[in-house]
DRENPARO-407838 format. One record per residue (C-alpha): residue number from 1; residue in three letters; chain; x, y, z. Coordinates in pm, 1 decimal, decimal comma. Layout:
// residues N
resi/resn/chain/x/y/z
NUM/ALA/A/X/Y/Z
...
// end
This chain:
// residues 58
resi/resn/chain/x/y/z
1/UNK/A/0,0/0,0/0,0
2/UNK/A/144,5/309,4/-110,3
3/UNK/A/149,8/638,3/135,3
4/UNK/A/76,9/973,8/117,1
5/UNK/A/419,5/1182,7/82,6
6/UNK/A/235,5/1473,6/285,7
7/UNK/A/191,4/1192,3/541,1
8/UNK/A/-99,4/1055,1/800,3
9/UNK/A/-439,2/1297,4/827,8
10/UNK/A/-352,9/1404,0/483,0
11/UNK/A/-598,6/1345,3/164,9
12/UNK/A/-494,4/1452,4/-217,9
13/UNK/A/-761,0/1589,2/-434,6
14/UNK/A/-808,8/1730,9/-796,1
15/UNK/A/-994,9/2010,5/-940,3
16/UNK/A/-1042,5/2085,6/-1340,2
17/UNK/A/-1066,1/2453,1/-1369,6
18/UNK/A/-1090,7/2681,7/-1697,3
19/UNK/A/-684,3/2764,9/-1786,1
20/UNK/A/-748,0/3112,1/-1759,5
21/UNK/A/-820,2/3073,1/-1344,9
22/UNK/A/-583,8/2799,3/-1358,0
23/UNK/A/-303,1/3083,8/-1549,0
24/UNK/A/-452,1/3356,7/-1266,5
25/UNK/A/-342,7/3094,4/-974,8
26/UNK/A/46,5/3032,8/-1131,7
27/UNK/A/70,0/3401,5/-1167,0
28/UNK/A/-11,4/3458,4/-809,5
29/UNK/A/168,1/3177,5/-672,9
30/UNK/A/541,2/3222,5/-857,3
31/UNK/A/501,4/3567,1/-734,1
32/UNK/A/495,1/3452,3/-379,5
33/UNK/A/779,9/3200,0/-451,5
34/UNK/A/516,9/2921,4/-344,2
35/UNK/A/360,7/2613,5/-550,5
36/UNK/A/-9,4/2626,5/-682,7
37/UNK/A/-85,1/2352,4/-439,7
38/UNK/A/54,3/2544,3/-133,6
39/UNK/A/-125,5/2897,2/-235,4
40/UNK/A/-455,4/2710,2/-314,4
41/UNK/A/-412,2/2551,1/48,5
42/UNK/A/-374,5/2929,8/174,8
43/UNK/A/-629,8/3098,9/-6,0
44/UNK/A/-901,8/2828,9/74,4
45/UNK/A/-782,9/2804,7/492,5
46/UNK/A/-817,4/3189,3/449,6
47/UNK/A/-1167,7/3141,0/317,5
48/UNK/A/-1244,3/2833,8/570,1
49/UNK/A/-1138,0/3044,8/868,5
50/UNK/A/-1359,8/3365,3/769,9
51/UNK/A/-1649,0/3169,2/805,3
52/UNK/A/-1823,4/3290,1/513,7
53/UNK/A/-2052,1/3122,8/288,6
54/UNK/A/-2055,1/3076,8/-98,7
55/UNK/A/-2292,9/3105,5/-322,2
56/UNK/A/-2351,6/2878,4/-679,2
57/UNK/A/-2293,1/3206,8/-794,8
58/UNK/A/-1941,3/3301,5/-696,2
// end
């Protein structure tokens, strides 16, 4: 059985996105030296930890 290389309580997920967003979010994360995966994981805790709801919408 192979293991997670983030390690225990961890769980990997995809998302397909249009490339534009998907351009928008490389952009944004080589200009904070960071990886897409580590700036989506800061953007959404942001989002998680304001508490606030989103709409179909958004």
């Amino acid at each position: 059985m192979a293991t997670n290389p983030v390690g225990k309580g961890t769980r990997t997920i995809g998302i397909n996105m249009p490339a534009k967003m998907a351009k928008e979010l490389e952009r944004r994360a080589f200009s904070m030296h960071i990886s897409k995966s580590k700036y989506c994981k800061v953007i959404l805790q942001q989002w998680l930890d304001s508490g606030k709801k989103m709409t179909l919408s958004e």
